[in-house]
C-alpha positions in Angstrom: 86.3 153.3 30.1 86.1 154.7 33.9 85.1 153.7 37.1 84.3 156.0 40.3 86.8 155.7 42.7 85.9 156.4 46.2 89.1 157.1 48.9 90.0 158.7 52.1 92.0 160.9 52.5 95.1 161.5 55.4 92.1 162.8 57.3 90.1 160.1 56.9 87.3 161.7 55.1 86.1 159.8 52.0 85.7 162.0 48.5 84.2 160.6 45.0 86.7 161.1 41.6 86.5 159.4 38.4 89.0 157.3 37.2 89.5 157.0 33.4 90.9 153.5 32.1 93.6 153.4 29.7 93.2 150.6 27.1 95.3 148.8 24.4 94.9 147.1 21.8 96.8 144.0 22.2 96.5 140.3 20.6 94.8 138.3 23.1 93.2 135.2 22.2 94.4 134.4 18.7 93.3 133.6 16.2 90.7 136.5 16.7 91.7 140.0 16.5 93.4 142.7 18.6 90.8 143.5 21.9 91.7 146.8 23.9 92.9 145.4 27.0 93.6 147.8 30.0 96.5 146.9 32.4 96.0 143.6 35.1 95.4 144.3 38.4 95.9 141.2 40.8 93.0 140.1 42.7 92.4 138.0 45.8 89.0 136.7 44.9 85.9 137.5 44.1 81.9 137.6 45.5 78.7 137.9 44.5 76.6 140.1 46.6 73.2 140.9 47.1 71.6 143.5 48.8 67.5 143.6 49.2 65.1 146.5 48.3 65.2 148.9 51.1 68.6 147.8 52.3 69.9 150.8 54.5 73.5 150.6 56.3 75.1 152.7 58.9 77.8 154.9 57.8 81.2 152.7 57.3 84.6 152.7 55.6 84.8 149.7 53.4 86.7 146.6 54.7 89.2 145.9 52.0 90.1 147.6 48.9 87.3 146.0 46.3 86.0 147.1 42.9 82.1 146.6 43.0 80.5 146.2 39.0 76.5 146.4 39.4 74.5 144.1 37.6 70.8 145.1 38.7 69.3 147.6 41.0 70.6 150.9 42.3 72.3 152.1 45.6 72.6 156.0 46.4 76.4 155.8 48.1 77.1 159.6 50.5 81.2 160.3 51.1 81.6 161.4 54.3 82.4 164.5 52.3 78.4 164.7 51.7 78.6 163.9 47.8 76.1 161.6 47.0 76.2 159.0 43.9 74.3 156.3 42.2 75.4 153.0 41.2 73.5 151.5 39.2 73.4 148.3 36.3 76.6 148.6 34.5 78.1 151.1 36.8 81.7 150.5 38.3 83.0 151.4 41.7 86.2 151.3 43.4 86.4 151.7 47.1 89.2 152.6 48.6 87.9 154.1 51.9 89.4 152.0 54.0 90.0 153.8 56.8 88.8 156.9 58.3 84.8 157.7 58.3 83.8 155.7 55.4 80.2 156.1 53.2 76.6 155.7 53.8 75.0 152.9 51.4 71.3 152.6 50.7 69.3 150.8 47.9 67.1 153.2 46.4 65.6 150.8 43.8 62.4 148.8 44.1 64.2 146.2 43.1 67.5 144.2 44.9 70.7 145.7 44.1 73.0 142.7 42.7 76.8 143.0 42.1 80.0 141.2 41.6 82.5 142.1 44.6 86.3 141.7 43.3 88.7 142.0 46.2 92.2 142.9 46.1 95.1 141.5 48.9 
């Protein structure tokens, strides 16, 4: 499994890598079988977010370290490094840009662009 990571740097300038997910296989709800489990990460709560067809931002660094998973639509996300990616259903993003000059967020779908927001402390 991976997820795109998106982080600034000391300069502040955000940059896109991917991020590959170790997983185990561990017993985790027996009786059933082993599951490949990857490593917890504490959270401090979770959203739902929505974000409507033709929904354009201004450039920003996110405002806490979150992990976005899409479950409809698409959004074309720009680093302030001037890669661009797209997030779309079943797509996983990270965003750790926290500081500095942040990303540009559009939806480029026709549809709404629907996530699940968990937020770390």
């Amino acid at each position: 499994m991976k997820y795109q990571l998106l982080y600034a740097d000391e300069a502040g300038v955000s940059h896109w890598t991917d991020v590959h997910v170790g997983l185990t296989p561990i017993e985790f709800a027996p009786p059933a079988g082993n599951i490949h489990l990857s490593e917890p990460e504490a959270a401090a709560q979770a959203v739902f977010l929505r974000l409507p067809a033709g929904w354009n931002e201004p450039k920003h660094p996110s405002p806490r370290a979150q992990m976005l998973v899409c479950r409809s639509g698409a959004v074309e996300v720009t680093a302030s490094d001037g890669e661009k990616r797209i997030i779309g259903p079943g797509d996983v993003w990270r965003m750790e840009d926290t500081h500095g000059e942040g990303h540009h967020t559009r939806v480029v779908s026709d549809e709404a662009f629907d996530a699940v927001v968990v937020q770390y402390p």
